[in-house]
C-alpha positions as CSV (number, residue, x, y, z in Angstrom):
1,X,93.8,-28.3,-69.7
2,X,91.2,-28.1,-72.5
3,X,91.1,-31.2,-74.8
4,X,91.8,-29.5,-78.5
5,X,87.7,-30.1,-79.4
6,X,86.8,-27.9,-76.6
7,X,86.6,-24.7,-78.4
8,X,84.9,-22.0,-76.0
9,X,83.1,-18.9,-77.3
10,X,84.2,-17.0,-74.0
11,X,87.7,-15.2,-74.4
12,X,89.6,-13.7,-71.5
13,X,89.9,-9.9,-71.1
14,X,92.9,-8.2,-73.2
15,X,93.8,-7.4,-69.3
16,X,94.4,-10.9,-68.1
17,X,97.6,-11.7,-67.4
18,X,99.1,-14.7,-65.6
19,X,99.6,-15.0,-61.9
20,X,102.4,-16.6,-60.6
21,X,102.4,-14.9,-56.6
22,X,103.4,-16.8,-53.4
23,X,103.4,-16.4,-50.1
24,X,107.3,-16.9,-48.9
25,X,107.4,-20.4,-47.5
26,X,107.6,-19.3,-43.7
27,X,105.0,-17.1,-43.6
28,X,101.4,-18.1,-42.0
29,X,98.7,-16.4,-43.8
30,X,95.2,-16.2,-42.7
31,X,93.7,-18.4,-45.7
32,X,94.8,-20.5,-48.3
33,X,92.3,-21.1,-50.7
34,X,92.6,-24.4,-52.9
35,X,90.5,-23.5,-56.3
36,X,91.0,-20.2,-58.5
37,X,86.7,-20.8,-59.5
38,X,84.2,-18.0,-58.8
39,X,83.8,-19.1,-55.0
40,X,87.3,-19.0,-54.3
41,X,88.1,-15.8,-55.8
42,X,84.8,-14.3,-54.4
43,X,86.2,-15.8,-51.2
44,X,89.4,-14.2,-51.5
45,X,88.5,-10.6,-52.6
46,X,86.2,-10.1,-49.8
47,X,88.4,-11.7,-47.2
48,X,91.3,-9.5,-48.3
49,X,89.4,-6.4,-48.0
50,X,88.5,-7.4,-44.7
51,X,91.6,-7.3,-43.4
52,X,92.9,-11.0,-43.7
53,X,95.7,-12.8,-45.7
54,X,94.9,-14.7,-48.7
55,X,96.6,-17.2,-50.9
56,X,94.6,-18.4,-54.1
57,X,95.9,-21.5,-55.4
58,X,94.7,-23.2,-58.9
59,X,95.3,-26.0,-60.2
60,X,95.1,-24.8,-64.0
61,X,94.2,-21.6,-65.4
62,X,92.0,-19.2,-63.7
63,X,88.8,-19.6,-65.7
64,X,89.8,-23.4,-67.3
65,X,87.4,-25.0,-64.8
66,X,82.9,-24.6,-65.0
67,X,83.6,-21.0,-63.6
68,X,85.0,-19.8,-67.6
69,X,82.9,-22.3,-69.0
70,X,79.0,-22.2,-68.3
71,X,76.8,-20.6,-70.2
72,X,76.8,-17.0,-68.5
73,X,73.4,-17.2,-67.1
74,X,72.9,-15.8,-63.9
75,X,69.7,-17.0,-62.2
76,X,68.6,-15.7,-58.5
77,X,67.5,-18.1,-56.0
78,X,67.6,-21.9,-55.3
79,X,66.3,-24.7,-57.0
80,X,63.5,-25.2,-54.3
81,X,61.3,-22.4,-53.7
82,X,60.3,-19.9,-50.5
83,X,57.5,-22.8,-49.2
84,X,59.8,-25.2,-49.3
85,X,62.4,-23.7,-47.7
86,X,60.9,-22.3,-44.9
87,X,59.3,-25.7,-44.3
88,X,62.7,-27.6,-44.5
89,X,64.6,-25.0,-43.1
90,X,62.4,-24.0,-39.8
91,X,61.2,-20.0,-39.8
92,X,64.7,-18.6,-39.3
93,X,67.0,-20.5,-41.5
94,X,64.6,-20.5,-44.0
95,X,63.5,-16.9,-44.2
96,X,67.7,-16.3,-44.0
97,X,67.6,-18.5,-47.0
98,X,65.2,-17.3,-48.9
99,X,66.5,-13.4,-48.9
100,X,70.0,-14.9,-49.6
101,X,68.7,-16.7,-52.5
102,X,66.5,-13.6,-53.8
103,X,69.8,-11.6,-53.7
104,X,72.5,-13.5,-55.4
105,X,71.9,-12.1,-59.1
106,X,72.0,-8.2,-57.5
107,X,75.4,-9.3,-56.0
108,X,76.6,-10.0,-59.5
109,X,75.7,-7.1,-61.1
110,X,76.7,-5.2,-58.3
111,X,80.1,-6.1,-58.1
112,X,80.5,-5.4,-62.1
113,X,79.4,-2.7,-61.5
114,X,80.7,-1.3,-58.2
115,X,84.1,-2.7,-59.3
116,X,84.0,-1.8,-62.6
117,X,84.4,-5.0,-64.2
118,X,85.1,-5.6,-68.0
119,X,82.1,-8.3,-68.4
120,X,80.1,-8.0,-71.1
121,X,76.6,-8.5,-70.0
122,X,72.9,-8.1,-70.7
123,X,69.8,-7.7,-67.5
124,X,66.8,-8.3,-68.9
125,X,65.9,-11.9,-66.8
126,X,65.6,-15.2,-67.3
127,X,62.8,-17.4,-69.0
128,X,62.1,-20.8,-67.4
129,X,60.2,-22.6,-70.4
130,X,57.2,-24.8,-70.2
131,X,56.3,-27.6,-72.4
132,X,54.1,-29.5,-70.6
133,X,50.3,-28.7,-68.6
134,X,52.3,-29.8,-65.5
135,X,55.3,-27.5,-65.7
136,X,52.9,-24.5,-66.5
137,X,51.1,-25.1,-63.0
138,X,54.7,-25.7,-61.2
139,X,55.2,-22.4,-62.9
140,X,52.5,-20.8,-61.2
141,X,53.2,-21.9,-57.8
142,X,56.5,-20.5,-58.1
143,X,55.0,-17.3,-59.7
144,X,53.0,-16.9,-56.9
145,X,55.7,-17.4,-54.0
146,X,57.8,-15.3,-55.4
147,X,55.3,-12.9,-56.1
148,X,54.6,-12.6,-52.4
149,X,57.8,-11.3,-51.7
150,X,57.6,-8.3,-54.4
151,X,60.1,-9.8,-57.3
152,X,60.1,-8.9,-60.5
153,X,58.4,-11.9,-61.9
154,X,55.2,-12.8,-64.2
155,X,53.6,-15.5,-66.1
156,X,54.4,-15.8,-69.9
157,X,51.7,-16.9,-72.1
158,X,52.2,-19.3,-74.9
159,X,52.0,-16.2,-77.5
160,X,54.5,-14.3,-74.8
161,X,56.9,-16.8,-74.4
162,X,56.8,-17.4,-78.6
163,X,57.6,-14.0,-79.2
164,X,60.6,-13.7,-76.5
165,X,62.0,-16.7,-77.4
166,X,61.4,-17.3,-80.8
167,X,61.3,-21.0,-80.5
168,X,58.4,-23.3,-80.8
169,X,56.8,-26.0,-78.8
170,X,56.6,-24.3,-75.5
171,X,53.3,-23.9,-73.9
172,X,54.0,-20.8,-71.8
173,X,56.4,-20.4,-69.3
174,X,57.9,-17.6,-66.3
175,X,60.1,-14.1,-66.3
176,X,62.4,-13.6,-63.6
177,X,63.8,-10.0,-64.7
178,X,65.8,-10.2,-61.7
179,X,68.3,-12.3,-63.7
180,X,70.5,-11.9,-66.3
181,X,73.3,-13.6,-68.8
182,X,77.3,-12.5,-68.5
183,X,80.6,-13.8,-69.9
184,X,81.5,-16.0,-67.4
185,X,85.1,-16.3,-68.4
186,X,85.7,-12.3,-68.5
187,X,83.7,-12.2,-64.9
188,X,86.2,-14.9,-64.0
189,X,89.5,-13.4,-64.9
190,X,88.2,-9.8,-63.9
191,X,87.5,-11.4,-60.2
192,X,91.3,-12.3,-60.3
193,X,92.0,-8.9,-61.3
194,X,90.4,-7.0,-58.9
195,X,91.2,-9.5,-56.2
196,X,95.0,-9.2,-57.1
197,X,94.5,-5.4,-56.6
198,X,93.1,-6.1,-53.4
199,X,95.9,-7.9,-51.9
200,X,95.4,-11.9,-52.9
201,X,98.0,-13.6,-54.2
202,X,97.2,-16.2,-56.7
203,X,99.0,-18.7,-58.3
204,X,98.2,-20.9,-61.3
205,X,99.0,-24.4,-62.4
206,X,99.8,-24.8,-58.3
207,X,98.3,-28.6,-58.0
208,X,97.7,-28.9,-54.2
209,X,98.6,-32.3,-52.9
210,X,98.8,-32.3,-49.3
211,X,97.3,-31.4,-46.6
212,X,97.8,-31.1,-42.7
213,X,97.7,-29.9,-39.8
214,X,100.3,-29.6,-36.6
215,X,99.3,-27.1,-33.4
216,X,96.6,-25.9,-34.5
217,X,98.8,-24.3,-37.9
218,X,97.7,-25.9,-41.5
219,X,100.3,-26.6,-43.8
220,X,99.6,-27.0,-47.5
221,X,101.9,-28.4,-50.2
222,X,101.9,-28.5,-53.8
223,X,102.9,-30.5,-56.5
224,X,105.5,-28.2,-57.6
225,X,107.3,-28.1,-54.2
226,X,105.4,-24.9,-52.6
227,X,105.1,-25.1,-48.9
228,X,102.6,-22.8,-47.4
229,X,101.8,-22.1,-43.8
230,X,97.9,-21.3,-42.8
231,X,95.6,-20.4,-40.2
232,X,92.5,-21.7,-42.6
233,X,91.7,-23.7,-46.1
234,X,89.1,-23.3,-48.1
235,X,88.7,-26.2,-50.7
236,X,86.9,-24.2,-53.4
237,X,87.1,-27.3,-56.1
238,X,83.4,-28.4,-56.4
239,X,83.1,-30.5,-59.5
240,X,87.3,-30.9,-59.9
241,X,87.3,-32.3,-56.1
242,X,89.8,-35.0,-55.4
243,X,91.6,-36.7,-52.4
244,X,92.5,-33.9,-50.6
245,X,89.7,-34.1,-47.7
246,X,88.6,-37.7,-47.3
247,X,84.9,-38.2,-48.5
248,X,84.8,-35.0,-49.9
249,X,84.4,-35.9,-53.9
250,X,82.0,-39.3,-53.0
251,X,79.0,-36.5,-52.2
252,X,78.8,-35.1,-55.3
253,X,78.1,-36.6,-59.0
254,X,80.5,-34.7,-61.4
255,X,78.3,-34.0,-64.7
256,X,79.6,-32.6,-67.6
257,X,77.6,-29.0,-69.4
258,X,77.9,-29.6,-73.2
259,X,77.5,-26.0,-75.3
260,X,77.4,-25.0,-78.7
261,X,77.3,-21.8,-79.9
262,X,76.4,-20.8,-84.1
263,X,77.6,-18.3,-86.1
264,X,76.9,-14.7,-85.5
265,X,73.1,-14.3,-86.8
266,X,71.3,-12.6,-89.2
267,X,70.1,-9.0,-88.4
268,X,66.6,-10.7,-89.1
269,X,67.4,-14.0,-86.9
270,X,68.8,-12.1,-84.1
271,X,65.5,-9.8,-83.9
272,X,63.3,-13.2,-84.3
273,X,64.8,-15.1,-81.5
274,X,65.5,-13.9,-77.9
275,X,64.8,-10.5,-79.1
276,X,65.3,-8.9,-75.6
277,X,68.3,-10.9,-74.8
278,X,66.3,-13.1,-72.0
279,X,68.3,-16.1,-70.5
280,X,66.1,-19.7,-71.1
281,X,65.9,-22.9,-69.5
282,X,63.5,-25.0,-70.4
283,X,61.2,-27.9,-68.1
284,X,62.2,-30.9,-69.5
285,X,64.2,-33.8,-67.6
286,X,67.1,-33.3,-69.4
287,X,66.6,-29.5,-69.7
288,X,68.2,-27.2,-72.4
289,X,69.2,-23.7,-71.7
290,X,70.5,-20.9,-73.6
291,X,71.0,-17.2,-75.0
292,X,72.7,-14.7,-77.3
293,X,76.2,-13.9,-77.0
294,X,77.6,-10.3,-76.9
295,X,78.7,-10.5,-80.7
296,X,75.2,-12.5,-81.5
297,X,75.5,-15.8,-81.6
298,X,73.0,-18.2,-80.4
299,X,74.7,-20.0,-77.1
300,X,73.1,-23.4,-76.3
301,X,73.7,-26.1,-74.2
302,X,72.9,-28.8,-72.1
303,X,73.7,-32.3,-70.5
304,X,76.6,-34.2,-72.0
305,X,77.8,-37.8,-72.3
306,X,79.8,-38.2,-68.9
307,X,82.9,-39.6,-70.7
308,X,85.5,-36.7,-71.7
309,X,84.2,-36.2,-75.8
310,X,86.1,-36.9,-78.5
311,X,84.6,-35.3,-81.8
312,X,82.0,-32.8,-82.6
313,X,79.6,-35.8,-82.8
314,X,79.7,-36.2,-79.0
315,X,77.5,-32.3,-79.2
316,X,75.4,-33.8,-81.2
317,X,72.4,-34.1,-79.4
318,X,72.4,-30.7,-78.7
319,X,72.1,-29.8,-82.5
320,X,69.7,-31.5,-83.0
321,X,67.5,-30.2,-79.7
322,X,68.8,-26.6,-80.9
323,X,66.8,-27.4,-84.4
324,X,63.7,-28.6,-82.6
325,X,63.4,-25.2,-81.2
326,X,64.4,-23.5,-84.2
327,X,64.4,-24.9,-87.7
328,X,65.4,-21.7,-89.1
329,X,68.7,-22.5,-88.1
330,X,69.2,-25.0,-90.2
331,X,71.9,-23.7,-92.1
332,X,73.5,-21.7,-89.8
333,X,77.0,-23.3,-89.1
334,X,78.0,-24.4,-85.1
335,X,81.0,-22.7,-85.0
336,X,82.4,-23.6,-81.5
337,X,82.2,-26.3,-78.7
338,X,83.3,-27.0,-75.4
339,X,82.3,-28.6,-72.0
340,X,82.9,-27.7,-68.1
341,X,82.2,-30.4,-65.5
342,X,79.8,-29.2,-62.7
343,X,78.9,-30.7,-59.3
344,X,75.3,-32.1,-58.3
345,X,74.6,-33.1,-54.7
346,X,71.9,-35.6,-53.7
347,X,69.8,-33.1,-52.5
348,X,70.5,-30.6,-54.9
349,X,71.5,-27.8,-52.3
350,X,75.0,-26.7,-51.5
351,X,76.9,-28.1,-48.7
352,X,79.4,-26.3,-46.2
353,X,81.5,-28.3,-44.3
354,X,84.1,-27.9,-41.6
355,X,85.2,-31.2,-40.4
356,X,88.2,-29.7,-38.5
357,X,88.4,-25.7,-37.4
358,X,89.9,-23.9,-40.0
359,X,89.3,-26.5,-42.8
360,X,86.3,-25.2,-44.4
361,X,85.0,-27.2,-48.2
362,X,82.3,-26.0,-50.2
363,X,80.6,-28.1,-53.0
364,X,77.5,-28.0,-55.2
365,X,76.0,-25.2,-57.7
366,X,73.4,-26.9,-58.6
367,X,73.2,-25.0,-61.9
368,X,73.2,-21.0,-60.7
369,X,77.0,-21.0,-60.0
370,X,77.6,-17.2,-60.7
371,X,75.0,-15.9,-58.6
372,X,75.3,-18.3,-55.9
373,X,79.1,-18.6,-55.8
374,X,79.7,-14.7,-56.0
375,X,77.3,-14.4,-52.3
376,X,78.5,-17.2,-50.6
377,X,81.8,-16.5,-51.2
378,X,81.3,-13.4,-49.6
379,X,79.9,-14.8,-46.6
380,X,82.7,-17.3,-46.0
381,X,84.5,-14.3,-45.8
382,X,82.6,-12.7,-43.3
383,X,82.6,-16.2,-41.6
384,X,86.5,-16.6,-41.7
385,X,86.8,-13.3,-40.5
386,X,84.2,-13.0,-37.4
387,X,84.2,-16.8,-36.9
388,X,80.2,-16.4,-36.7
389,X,78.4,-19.1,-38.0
390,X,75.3,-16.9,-38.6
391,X,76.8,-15.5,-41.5
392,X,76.7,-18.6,-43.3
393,X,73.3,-19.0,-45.2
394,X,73.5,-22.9,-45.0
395,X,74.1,-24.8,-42.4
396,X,77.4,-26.3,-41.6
397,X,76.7,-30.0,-42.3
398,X,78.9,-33.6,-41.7
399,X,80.7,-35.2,-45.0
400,X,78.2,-38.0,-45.9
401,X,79.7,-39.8,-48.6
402,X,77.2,-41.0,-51.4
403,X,76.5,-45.0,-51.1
404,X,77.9,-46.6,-53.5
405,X,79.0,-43.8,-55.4
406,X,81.5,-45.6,-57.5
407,X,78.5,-46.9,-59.5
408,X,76.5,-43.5,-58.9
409,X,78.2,-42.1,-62.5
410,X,77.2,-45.6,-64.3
411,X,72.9,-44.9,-63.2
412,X,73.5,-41.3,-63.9
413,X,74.0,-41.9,-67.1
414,X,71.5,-44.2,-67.6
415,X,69.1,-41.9,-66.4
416,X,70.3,-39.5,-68.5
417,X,69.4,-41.6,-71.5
418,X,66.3,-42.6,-70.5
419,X,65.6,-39.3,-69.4
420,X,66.3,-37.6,-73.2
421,X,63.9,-40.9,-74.5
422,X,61.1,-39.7,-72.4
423,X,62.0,-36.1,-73.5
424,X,61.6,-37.1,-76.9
425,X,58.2,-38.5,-76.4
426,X,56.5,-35.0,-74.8
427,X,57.5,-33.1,-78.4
């Protein structure tokens, strides 16, 4: 449930309605899928249209959780680039990983626009923002991978990236035009939609609390008393993970994604900054990102304190790093607030991992959910259906809890801190 000073710009389609659909109790379907986010609902449209049975089941609201909540941008590939892939990965994998990667953002925009989905959106790329000599020449190498491979992508100078931005302090930076921004909230609920249509049954505010399995048939129950009867599960929770798989939530650091989003601006602040309606991240430690919203207001956000927040003072910090960039906002009111909680992995990569057959978990977004969510959903799918681990892009991979990981959260957040100090001295 949204605490009352979570106040999201992003609004639900005048479509949505409510789903409340079940699966009678003595039925086996093919899947039950425990998470109503962008991967399960990916998941569950494209298993459905291949033939299979699907049961959604969410916790909350579809579109409560990071999936309604980010801020919209979809980016294409991985945090690592092609090099490093391929030399992780081996030829194969990585060359499989690398195309995946390239193609998440197309899936996107495909499937609004294949499916006709009611998401407002804009595809003009996405700006990753220098500020320092030695993000310029990272910038580069990726430039130059990616390059290679014939994407869209260029180099921004600093008097490029001023005038698509707006904003000052940056030294130059990179244009991914593959990419773009949506509403990730209307994309949510218009998944649901279309996967409804397809043949999914979802139900909300369906708290799963057991799992189990007897001759080789999964049974699944809920907190309000639903029994279900499965061939397969798919924990689609990420961030929101809790004791249903043993391990599961201690290999991933929930963070919480602090935005802010101003009044509508000016006819002459709107053509000033992000003129083209460019996405932006910028290189710092503690890295801000942000864009214009269908009915123009400047979205902007960034890491938050990893308590739940209280006040308006706990966006602070993100006010202020909004001004940094642009003092002309100065007296443009922050008219709404809100938070998701996202999933990081040690090695900042997704995992997929099937500890029993037919009990399949997926966790880590590692910051380009949509894009990366909407494909691998898709190949789970493919994966449920054909039982062909070849069409999964990542490797299947053992639950390795994080050590220590009930003090991870405490020396993330101190990192965090002394991360923003050391931020604060590269001005």
């Amino acid at each position: 449930m949204l605490l009352r000073f979570s106040d999201p710009i992003w609004q639900r389609p005048r479509t949505a309605t409510a789903f409340q659909s079940l699966f009678p109790a003595g039925q086996c379907v093919d899947v039950v899928i425990v998470g109503g986010g962008i991967l399960g609902l990916s998941t569950a449209l494209h298993a459905a249209r291949l033939g299979l049975a699907v049961q959604v089941l969410e916790a909350g609201e579809i579109g409560n959780g990071a999936s309604g909540l980010n801020g919209g941008q979809v980016i294409p590939g991985l945090k690592y680039d092609p090099d490093w892939l391929l030399e992780h990965f081996g030829l194969e994998r990585g060359e499989a990983l690398v195309n995946f990667a390239a193609s998440t953002a197309d899936t996107v925009f495909e499937l609004i626009r294949d499916e006709r989905l009611a998401v407002p959106f804009v595809r003009n790329g996405w700006i990753q923002a220098a500020h320092t000599e030695t993000a310029l020449k990272a910038a580069a190498n990726r430039d130059r991978q990616w390059r290679a491979r014939g994407a869209d992508v260029r180099l921004l100078s600093r008097t490029e990236i001023a005038t698509m931005t707006g904003a000052q302090g940056y030294l130059g930076g990179w244009l991914d035009r593959r990419a773009g921004v949506i509403d990730p909230l209307a994309y949510t609920s218009e998944l649901a939609r279309v996967a409804a249509a397809a043949g999914v049954k979802i139900a909300e505010r369906q708290n799963v609390m057991q799992i189990s399995k007897n001759a080789g048939i999964w049974h699944v129950s809920t907190e309000s008393g639903a029994e279900l009867k499965t061939k397969a599960i798919v924990l689609a929770t990420n961030a929101y993970t809790g004791g249903l798989l043993p391990g599961l939530a201690e290999t991933i650091v929930p963070l919480h994604s602090f935005q802010i989003a101003t009044a509508p601006l000016s006819s002459n602040l709107a053509a000033a900054i992000l003129p083209e309606g460019q996405a932006v991240s910028d290189s710092r430690r503690i890295l801000v990102y942000y864009r214009k919203s269908a009915d123009g207001r400047l979205v902007f956000g960034g890491r938050g304190r990893m308590a739940l927040p209280n006040g308006p003072a706990d966006w602070a910090h993100l006010e202020r790093a909004l001004l940094r960039l642009y003092p002309a906002l100065s007296d443009i009111a922050i008219e709404k607030r809100w938070f998701g909680r996202v999933a990081m992995t040690p090695d900042h990569l997704p995992h997929i991992h099937e500890p029993e057959k037919g009990l399949l978990a997926v966790v880590g977004c590692q910051g380009r959910g949509i894009g990366l969510m909407t494909a691998l959903g898709e190949r789970i799918a493919s994966y449920l259906s054909s039982g062909d681990t070849r069409q999964l892009p990542f490797p299947i991979s053992p639950i390795r809890p994080i050590p220590f990981h009930a003090f991870r959260q405490i020396g993330v957040a101190a990192t965090i801190g002394w991360y923003r100090m050391l931020d604060a001295f590269e001005r």
